[in-house]
N, CA and C atoms as a LAMMPS dump frame, in Angstrom:
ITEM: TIMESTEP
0
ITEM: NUMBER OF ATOMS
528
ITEM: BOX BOUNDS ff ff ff
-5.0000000000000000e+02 5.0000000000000000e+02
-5.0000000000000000e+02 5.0000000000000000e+02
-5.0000000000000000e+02 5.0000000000000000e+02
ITEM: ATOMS id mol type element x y z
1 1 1 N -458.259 84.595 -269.505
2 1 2 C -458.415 85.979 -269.937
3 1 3 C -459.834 86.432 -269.629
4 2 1 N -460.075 87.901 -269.155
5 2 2 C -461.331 88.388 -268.322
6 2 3 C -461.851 88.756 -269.92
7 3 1 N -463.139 88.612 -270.032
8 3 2 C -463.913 89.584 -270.741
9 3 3 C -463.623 90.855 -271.041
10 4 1 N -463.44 91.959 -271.585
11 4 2 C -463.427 93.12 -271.493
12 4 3 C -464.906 93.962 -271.308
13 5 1 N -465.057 94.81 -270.366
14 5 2 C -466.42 95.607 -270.459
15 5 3 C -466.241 96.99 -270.314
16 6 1 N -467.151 97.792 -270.607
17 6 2 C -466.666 99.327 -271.461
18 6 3 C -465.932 99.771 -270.193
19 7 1 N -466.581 99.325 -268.299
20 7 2 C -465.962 100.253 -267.571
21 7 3 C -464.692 99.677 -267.3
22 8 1 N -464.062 98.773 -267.533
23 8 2 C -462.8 98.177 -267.489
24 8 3 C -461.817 98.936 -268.553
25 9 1 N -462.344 98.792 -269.837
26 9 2 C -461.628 99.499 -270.912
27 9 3 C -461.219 101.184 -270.489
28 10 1 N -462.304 101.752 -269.936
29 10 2 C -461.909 103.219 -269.522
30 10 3 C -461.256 103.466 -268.306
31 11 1 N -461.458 102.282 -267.065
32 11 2 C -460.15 102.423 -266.021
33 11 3 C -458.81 102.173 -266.777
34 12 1 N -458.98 101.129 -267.949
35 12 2 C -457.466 100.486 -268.2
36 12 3 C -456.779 102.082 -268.976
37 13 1 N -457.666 102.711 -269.791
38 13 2 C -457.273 103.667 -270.534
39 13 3 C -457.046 105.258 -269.36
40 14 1 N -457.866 105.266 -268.164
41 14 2 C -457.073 105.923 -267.167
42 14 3 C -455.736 106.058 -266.464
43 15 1 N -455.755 104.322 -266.769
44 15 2 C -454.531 104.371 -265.865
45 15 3 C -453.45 104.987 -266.976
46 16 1 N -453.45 104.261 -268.511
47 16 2 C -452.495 104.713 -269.548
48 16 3 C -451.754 106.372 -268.973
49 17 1 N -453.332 106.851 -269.12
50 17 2 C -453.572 108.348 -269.478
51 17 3 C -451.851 108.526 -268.09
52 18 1 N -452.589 108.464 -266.998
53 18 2 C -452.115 108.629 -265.914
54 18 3 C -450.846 108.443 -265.811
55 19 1 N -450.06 107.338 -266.5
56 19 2 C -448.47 106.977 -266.386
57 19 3 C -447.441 107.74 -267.814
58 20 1 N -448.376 108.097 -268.39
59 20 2 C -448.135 108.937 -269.426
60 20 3 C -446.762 109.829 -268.801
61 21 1 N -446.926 110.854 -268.378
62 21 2 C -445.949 111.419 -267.912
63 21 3 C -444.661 111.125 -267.3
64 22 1 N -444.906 109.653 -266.532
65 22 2 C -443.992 108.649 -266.1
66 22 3 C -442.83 108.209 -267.363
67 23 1 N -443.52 107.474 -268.469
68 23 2 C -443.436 107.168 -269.714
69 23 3 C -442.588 108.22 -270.252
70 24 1 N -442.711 109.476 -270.26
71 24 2 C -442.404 110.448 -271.759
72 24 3 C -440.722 110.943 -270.515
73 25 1 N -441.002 110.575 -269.534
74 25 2 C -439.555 110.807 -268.718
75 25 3 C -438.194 109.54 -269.182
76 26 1 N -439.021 108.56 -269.639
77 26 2 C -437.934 107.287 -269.851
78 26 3 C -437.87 107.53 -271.463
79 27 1 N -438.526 108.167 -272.087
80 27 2 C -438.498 108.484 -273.191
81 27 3 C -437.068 109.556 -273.85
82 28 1 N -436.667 110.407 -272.538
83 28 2 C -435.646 111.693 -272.926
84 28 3 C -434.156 110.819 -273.495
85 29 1 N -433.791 111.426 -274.364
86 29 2 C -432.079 111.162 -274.683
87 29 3 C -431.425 111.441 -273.331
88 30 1 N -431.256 110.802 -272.722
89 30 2 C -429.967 110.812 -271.423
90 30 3 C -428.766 111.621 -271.633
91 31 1 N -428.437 110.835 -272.659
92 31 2 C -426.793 111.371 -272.895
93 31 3 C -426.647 112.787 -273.669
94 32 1 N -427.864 113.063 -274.416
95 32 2 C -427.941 114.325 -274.873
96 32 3 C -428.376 115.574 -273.689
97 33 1 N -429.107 115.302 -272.98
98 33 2 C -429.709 115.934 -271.842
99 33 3 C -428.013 116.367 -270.784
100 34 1 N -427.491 114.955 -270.844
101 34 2 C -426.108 115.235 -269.889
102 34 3 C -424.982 116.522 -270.755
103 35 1 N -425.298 115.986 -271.998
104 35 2 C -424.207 116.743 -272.988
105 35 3 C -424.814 118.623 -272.919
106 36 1 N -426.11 118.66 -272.991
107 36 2 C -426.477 119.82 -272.971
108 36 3 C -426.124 120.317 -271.476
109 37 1 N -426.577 120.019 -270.476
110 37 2 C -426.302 120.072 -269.372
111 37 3 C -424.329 120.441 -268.687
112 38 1 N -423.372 119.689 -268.863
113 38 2 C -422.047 119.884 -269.652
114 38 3 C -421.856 121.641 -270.416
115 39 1 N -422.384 121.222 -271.125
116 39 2 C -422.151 122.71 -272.279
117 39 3 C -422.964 123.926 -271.489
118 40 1 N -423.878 123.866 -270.786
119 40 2 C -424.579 125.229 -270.381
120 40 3 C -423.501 124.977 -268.244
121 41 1 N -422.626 124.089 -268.299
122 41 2 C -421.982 124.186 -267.09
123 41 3 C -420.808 125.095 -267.488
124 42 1 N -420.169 124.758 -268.592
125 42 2 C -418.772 125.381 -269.246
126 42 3 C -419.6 126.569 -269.498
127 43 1 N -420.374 127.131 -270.557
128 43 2 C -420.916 128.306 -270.712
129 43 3 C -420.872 129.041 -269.382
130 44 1 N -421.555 128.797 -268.342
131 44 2 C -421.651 129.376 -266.919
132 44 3 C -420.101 129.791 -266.623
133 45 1 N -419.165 128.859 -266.837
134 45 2 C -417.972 129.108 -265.997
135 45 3 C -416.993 130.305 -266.991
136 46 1 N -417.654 129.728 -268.411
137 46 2 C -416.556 130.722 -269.696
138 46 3 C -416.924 132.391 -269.272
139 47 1 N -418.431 132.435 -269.128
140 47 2 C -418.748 133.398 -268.575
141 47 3 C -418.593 134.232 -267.531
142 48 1 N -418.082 133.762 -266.226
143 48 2 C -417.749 134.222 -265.063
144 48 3 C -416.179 134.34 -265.227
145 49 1 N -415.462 133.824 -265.958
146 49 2 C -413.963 134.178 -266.058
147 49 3 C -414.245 135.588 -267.379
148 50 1 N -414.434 136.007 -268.453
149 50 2 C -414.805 136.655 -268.988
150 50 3 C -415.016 138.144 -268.685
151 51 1 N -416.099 137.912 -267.736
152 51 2 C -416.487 139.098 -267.438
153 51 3 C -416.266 139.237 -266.059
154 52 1 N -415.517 138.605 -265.33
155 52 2 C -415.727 139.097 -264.012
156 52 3 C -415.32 140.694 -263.608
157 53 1 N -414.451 141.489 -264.942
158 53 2 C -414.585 143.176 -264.41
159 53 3 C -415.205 144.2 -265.1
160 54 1 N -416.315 143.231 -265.626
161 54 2 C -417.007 144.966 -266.657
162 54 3 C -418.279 145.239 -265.576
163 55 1 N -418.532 144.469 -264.525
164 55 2 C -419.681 145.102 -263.826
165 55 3 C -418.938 145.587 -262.466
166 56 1 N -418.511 146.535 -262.115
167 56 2 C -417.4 147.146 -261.136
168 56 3 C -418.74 146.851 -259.83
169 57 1 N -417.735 145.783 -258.544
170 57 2 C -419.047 146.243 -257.758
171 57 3 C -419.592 144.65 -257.745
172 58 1 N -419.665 144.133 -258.354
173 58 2 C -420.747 142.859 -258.929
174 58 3 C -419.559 141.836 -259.76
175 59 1 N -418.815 141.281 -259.335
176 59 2 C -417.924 140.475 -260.316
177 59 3 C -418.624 139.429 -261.124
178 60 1 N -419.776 139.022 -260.372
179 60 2 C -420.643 137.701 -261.64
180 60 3 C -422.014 138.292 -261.547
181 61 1 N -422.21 139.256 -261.975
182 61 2 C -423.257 139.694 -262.613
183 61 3 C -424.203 139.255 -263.471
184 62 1 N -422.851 138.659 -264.858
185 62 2 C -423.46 137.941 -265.749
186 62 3 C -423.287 136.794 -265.939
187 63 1 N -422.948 135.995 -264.68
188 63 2 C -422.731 134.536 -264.774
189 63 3 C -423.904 134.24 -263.831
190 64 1 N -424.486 135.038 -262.909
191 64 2 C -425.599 135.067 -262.23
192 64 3 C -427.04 135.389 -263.24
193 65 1 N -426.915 136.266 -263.964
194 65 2 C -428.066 136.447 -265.461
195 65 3 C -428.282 135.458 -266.152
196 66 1 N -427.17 134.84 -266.903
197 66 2 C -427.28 133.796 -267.341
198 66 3 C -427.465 132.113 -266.641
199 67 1 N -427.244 132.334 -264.924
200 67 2 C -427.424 130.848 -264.11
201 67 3 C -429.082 130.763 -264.229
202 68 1 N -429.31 132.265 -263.986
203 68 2 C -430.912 132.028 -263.924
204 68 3 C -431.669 132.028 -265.133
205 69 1 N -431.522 132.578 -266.506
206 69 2 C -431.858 131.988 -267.754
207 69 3 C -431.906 130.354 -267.852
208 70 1 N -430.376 130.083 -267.434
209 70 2 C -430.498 128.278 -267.622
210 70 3 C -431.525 127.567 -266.808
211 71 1 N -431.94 128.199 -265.731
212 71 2 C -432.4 127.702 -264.559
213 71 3 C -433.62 128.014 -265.439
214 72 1 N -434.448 129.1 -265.704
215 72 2 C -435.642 129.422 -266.054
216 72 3 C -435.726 128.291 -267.481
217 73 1 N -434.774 127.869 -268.256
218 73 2 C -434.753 127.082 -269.64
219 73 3 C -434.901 125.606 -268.503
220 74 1 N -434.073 125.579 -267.772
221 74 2 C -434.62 123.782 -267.04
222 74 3 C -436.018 123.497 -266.396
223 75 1 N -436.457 124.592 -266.493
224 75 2 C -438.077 124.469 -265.731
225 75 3 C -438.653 124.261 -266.717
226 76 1 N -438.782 124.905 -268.144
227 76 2 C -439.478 124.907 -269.266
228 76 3 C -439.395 123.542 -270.014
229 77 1 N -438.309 122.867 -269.718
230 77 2 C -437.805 121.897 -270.368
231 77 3 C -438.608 120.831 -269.352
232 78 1 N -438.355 121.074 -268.191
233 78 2 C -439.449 119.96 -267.463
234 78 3 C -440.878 120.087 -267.4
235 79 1 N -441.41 120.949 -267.596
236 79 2 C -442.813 121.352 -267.85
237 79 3 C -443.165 120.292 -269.009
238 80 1 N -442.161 120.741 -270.309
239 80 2 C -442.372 120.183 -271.495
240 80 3 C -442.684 118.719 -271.534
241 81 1 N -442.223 118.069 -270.291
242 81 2 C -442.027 116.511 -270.688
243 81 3 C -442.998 115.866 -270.31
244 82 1 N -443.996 117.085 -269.583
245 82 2 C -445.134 116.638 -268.899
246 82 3 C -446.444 116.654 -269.641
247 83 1 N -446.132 117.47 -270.726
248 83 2 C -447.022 117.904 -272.094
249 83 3 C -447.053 116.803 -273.015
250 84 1 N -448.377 115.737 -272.974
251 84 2 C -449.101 115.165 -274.092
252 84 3 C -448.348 115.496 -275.717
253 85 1 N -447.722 114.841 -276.121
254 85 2 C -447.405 115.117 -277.652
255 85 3 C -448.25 115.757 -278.565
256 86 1 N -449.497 114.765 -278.032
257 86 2 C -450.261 115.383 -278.457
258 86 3 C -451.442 116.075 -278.665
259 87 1 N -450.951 117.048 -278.128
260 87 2 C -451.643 118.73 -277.51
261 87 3 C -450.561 119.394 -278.693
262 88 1 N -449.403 119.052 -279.06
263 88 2 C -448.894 120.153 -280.496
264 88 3 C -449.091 119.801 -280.972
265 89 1 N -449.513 118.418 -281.674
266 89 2 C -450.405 117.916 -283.212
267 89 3 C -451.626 118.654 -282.932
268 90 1 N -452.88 118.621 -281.95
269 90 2 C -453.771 119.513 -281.827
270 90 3 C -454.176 120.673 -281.951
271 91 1 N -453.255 121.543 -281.42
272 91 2 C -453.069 122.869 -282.016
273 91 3 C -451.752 123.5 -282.587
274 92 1 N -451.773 122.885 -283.547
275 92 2 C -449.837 122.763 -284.66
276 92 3 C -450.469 124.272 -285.212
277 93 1 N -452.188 124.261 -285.355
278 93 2 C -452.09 125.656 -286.214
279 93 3 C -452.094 126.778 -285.635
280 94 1 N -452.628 126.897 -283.809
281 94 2 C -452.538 128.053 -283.425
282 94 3 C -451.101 128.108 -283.291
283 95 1 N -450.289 127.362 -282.444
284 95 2 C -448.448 127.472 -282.363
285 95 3 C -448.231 128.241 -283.917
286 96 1 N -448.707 127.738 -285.266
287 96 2 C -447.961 128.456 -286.264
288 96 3 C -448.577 129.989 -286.51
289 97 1 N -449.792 130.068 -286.372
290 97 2 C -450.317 131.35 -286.391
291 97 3 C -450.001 132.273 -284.701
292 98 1 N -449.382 131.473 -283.273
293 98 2 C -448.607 132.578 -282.426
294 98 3 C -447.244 133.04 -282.877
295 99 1 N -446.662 131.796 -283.528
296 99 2 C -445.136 131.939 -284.296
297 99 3 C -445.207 133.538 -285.022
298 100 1 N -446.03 133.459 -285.862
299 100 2 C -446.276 134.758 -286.847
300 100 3 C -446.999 136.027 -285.988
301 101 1 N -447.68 135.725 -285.164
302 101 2 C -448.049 136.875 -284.388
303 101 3 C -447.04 137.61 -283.78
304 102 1 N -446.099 136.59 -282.993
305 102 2 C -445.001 137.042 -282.278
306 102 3 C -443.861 137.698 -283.258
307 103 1 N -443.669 137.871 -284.299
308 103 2 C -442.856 138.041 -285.856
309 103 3 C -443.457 139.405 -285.787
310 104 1 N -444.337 139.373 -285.57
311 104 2 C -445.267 140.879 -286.382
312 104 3 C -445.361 141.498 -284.894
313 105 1 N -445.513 141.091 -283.992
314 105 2 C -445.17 141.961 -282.472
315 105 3 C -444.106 143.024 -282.521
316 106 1 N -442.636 142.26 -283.074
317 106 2 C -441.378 142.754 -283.083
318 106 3 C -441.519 143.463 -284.05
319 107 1 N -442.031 143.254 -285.192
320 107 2 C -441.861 144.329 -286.555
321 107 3 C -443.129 145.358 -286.458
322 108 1 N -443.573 145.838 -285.367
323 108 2 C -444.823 146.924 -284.713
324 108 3 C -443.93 147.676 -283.87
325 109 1 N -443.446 146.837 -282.61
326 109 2 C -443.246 147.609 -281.52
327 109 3 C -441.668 147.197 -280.91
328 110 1 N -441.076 146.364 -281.792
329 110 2 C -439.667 146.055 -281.381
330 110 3 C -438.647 147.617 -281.413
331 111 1 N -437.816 147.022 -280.386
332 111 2 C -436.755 148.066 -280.566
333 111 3 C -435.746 147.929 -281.189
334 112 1 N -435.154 149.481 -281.927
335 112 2 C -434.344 149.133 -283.131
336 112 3 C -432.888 148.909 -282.207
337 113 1 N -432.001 147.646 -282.424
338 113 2 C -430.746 147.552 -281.958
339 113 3 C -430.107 147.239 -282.982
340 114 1 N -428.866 148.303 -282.886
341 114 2 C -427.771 148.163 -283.989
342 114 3 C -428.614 147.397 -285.433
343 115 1 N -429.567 148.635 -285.948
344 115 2 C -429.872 148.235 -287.034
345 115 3 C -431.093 147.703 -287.42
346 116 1 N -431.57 146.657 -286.186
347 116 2 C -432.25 146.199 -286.405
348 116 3 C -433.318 145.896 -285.692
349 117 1 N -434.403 145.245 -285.601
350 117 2 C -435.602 145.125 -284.839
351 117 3 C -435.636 143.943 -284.262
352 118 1 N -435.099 143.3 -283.241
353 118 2 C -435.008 141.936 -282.993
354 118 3 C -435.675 141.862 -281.263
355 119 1 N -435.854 142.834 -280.482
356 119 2 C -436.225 142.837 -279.354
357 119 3 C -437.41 143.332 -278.925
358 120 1 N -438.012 142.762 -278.144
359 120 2 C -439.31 143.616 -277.365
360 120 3 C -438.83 144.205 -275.937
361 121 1 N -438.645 145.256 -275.699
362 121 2 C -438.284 145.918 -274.236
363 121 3 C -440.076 145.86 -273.685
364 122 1 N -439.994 145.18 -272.482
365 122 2 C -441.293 145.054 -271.699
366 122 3 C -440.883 146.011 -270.217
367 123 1 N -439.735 147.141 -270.297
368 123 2 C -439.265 147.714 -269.261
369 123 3 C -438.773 146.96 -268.255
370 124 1 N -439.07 146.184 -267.384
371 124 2 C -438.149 144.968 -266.455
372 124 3 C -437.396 144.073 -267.392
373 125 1 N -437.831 143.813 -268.333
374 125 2 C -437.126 142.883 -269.423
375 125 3 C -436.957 142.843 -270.583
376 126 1 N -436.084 142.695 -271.12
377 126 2 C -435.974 142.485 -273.012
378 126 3 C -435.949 141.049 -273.361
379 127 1 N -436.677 140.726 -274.64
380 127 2 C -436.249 139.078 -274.88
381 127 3 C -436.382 139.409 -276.539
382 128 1 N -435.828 138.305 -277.134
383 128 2 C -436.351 137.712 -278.19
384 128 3 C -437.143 137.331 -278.78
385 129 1 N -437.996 137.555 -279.231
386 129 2 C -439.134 136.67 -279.402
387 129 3 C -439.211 135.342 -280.484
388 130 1 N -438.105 135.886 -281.382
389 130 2 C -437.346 134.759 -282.237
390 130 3 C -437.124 133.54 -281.858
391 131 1 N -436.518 133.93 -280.48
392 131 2 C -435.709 132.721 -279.498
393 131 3 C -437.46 131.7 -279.119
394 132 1 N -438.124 132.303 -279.07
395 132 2 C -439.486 131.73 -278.707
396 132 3 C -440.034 130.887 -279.847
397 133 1 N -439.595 131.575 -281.536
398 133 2 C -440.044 131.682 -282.435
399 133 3 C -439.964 130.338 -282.991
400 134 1 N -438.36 130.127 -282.562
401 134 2 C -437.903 128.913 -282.66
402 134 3 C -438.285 127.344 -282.445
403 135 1 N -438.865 127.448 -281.344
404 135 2 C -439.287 126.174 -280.306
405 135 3 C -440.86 126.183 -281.191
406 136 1 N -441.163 127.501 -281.05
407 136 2 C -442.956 127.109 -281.384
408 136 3 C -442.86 126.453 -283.198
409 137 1 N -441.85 127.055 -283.416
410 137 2 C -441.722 126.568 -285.407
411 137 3 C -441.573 124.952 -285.315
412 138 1 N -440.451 124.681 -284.464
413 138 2 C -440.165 123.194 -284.383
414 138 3 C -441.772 122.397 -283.896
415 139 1 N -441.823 122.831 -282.873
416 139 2 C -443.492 122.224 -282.601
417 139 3 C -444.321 122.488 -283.588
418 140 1 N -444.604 122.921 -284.004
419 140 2 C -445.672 123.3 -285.188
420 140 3 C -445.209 122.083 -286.487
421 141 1 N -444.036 121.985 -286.65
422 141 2 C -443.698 121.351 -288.079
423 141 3 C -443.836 119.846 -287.69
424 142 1 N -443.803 119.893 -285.97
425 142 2 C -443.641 118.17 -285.522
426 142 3 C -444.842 117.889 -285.4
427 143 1 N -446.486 118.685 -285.286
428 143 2 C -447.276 118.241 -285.228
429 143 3 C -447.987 118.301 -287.146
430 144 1 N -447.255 118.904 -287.58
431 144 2 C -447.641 118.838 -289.074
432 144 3 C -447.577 117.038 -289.491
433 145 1 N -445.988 116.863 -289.426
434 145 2 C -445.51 115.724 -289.739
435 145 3 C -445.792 114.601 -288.958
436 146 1 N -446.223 114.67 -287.753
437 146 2 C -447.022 113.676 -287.159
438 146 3 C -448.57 113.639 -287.647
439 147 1 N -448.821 114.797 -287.868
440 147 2 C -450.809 114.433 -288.722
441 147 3 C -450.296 113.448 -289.795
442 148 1 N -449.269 113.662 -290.364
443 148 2 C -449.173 112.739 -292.19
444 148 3 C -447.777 112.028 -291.758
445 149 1 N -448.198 110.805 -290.732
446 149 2 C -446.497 110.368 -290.422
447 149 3 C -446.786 109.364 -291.793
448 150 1 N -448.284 109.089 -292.016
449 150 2 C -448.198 107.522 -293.21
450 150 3 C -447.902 108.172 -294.693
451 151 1 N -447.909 109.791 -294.834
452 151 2 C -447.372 110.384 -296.365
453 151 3 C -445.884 111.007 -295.956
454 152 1 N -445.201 110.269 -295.069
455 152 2 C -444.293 111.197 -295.013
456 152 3 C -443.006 111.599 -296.069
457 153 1 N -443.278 110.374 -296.491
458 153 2 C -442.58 110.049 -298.258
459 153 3 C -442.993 111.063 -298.627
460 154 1 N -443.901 111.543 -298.619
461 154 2 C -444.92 112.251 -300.197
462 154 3 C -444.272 113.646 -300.13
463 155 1 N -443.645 113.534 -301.239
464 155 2 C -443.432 114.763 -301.851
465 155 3 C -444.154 116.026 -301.153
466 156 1 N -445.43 116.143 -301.441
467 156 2 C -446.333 117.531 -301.179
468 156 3 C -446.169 117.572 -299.35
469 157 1 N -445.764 116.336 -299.012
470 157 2 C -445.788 116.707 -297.517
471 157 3 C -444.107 117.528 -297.294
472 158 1 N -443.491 116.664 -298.202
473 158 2 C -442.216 117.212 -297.754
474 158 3 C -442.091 118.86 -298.476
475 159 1 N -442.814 119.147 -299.037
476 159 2 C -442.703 120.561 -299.6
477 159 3 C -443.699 121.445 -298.663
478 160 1 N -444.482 121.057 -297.913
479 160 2 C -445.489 121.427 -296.792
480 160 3 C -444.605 121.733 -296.022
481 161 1 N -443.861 121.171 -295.637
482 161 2 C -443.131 121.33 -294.001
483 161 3 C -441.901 122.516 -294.764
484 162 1 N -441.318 122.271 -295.373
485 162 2 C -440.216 122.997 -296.482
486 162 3 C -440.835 124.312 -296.492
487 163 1 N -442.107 124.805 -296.796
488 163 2 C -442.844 125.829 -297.495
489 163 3 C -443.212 126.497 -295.971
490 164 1 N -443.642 126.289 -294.851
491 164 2 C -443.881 126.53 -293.833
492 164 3 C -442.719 127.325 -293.301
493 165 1 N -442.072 126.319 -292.919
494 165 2 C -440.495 127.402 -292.336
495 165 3 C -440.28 127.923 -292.941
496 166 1 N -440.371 127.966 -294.548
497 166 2 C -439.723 129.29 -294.806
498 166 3 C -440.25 130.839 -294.826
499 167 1 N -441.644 130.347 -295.139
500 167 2 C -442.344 131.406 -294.916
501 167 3 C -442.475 131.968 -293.356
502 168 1 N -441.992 130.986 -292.247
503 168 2 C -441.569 131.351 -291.073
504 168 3 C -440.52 132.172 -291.23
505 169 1 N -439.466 132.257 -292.313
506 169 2 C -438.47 132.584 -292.091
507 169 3 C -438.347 133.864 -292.745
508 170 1 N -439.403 133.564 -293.667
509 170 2 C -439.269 134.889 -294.799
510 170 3 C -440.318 136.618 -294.007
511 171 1 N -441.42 135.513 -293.087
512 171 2 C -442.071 136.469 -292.394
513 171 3 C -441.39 137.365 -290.968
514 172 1 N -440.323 136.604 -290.717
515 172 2 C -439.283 137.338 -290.07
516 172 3 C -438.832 137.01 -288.624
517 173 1 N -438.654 135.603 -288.998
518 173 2 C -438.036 134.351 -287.364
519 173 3 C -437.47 134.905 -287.437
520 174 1 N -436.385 135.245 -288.318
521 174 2 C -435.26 135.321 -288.407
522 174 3 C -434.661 136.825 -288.636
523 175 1 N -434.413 137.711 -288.157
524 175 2 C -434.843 138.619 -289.382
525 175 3 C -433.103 139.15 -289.026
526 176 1 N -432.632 139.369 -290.163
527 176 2 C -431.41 139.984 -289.974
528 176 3 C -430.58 141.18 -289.949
């Protein structure tokens, strides 16, 4: 066995750094990834039988809208796997304070549909911001519960994470 010396320790911890991304790929649920994958194939097809005559002119209109949503959700999803865990334990508090920014975006300048305020029209596009609201809440609560994985028993943690979403929820993830 070699000695260890500091510049050995920081190549060995380069290379870590470096296969990292390699790593967090053997890391994915397979069979869940296939199952999701499956379900957004049937979605595609339920969709193109559905609607193939409300866009006169365009028979998959919206099986083409929605190929490229999935397509734009599989890029995001591979981006994601390339993202350090932990970079959302790091900033768990800005993700929860954009969560709430984006909440209060829609309840300023959202447009009212059937009732309610759930959309931002950016003129080329409308989205959700909820749908956003979602992913950043889950990240936020996973870097909470990863700061205190050794209290995760503890009561006050489990009322921390409890008390968070809801006030995510009460501030208007969700809003109905």
């Amino acid at each position: 066995m070699r000695p260890s010396t500091p510049g050995r320790a920081a190549s060995e911890a380069g290379a870590k750094r470096q296969s990292q991304p390699r790593r967090s790929s053997w890391r994915l649920d397979w069979i869940l990834l296939a199952a999701t994958g499956a379900l957004v194939a049937y979605g595609l097809w339920a969709i193109a039988g559905i609607t193939r005559h409300d866009v006169s002119g365009n028979a998959n209109y919206y099986v083409v809208r929605q190929g490229v949503y999935a397509s734009l959700g599989l890029l995001a999803l591979v981006v994601a796997v390339f993202v350090d865990p932990e970079y959302y334990r790091r900033y768990r508090k800005q993700i929860y304070v954009a969560t709430l920014g984006l909440m209060v975006v829609v309840l300023l300048a959202g447009a009212v549909t059937r009732g309610s305020k759930r959309w931002l029209d950016l003129g080329f596009f409308k989205f959700q911001p909820s749908e956003f609201g979602k992913l950043l809440l889950v990240l936020f609560l996973a870097g909470l519960l990863a700061d205190r994985a050794k209290r995760i028993g503890d009561s006050k943690t489990v009322l921390s994470a409890i008390g968070f979403a809801a006030w995510s929820d009460l501030s208007g993830l969700h809003p109905a």
